[in-house]
C-alpha positions as CSV (number, residue, x, y, z in Angstrom):
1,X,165.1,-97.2,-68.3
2,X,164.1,-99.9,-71.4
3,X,163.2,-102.6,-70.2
4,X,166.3,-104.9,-71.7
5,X,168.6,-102.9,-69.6
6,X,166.4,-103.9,-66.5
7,X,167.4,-106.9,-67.9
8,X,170.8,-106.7,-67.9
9,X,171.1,-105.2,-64.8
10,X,169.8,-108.2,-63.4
11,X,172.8,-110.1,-64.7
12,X,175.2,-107.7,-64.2
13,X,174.2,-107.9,-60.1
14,X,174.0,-111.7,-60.5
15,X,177.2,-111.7,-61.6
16,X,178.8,-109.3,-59.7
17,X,177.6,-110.8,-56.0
18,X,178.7,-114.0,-57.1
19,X,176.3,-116.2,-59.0
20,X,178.8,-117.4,-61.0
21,X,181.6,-118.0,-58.8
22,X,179.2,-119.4,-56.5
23,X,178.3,-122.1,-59.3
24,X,182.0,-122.3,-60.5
25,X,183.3,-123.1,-57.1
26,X,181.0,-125.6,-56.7
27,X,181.7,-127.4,-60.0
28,X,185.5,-127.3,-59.0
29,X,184.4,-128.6,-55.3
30,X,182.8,-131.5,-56.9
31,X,185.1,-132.2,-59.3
32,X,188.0,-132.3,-56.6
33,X,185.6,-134.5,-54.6
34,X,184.9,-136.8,-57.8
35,X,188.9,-137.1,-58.4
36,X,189.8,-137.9,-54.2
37,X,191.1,-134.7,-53.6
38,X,189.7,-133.7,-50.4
39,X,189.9,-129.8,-50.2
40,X,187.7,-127.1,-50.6
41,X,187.9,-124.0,-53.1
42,X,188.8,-121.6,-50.5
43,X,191.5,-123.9,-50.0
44,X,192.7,-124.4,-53.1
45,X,193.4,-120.4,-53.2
46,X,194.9,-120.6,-49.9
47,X,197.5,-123.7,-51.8
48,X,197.5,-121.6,-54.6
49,X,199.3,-119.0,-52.5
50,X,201.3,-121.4,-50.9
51,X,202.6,-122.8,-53.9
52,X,203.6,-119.8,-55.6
53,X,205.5,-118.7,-52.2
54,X,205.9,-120.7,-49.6
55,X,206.0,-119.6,-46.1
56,X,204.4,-116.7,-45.4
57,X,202.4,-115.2,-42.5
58,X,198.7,-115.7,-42.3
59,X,198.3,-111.9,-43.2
60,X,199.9,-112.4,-46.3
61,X,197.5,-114.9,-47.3
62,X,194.6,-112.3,-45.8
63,X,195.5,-110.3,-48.5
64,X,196.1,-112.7,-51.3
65,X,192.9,-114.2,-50.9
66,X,191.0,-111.5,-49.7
67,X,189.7,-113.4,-46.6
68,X,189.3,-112.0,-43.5
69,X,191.6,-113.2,-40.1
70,X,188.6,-115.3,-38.3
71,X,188.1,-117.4,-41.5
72,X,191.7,-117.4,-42.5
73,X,192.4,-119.1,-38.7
74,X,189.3,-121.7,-39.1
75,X,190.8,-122.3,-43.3
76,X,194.5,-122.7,-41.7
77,X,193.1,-125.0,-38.4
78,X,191.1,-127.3,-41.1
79,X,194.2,-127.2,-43.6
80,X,196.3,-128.3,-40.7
81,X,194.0,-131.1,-39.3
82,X,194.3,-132.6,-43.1
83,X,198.0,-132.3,-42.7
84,X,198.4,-129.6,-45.9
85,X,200.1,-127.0,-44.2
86,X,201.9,-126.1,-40.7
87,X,201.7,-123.1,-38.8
88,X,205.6,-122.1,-37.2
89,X,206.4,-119.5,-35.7
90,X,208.5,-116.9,-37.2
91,X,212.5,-116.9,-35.8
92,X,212.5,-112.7,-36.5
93,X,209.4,-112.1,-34.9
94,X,207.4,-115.1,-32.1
95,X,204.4,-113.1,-32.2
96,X,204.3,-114.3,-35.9
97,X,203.2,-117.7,-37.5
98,X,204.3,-118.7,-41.0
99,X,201.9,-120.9,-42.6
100,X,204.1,-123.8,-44.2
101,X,203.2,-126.4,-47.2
102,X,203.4,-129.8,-46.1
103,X,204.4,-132.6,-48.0
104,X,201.4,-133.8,-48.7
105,X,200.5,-130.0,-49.5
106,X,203.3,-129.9,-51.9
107,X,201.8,-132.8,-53.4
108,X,198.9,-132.0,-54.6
109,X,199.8,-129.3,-56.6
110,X,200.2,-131.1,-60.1
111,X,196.6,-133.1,-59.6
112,X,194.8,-130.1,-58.1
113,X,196.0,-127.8,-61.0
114,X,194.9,-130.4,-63.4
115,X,191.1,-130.9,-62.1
116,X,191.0,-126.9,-61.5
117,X,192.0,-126.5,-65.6
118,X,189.5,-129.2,-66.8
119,X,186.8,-127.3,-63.8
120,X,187.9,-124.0,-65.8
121,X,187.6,-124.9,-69.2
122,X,184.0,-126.4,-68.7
123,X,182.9,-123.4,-67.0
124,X,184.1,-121.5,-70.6
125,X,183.3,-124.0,-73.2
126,X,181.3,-122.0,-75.6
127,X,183.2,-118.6,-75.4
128,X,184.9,-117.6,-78.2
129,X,188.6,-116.3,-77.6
130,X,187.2,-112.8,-78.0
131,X,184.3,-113.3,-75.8
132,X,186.9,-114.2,-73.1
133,X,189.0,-111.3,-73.7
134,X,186.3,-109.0,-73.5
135,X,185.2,-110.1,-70.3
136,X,188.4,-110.2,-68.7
137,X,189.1,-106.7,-69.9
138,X,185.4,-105.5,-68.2
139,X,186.1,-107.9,-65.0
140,X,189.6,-106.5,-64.4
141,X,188.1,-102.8,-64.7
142,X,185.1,-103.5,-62.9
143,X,187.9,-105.3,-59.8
144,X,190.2,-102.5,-60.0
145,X,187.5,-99.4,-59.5
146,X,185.8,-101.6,-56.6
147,X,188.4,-103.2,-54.5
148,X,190.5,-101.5,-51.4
């Protein structure tokens, strides 16, 4: 093994257990904190959900977001505290909660989206269109031969 790919192996692994979206989600947390939107990135993909379908069971959102039950309940109990979402119970099936936007959920779509682009294209400034398209292509092969 040369000693460049030793090199890149390095970076592959840092990117691969989360370097990057480690520094990326922090970024987006401060610029949501920099703006007055009081939410976290693991919330944001939680409304993220919720906005593109409303009313679903926590499961669902499991599955979408790729978080586990125990910190989907304590992301749901904090969303609810701030008044973002409600949990109610499901009219087919009582052993079932369906996790609800609130208002003020609802609300925050437009601003959230907006400091999330701007969060985005900083973390891309300098990549070429092509350069983008490449790693997409790698990241969404590299996803699809890992994940369950």
């Amino acid at each position: 093994m040369t000693e460049q790919f030793k090199v890149d192996q390095q970076l592959v692994f840092a990117i691969l257990n989360g370097k990057v979206s480690t520094a990326i989600n922090r970024k987006l947390y401060r610029n949501f904190r920099q703006n007055g939107i009081d939410i976290t990135p693991e919330q944001w993909t939680i409304l993220l959900a919720l906005w593109e379908k409303d009313g679903v069971p926590q499961q669902e959102l499991c599955n979408a977001t790729f978080k586990d039950k125990p910190s989907m309940t304590r992301l749901i109990d904090n969303m609810e505290r701030q008044h973002l979402v409600v949990r109610i119970s499901d009219k087919n099936d009582r052993r079932t909660n369906l996790i609800h936007l609130t208002k003020t959920g609802r609300e925050l779509e437009g601003r959230a989206f907006k400091i999330a682009n701007i969060t985005l294209e900083e973390a891309l400034s300098g990549l070429t269109t092509d350069e983008l398209k490449i790693a997409q292509e790698v990241l969404k092969k590299i996803f699809t031969s890992i994940k369950d």
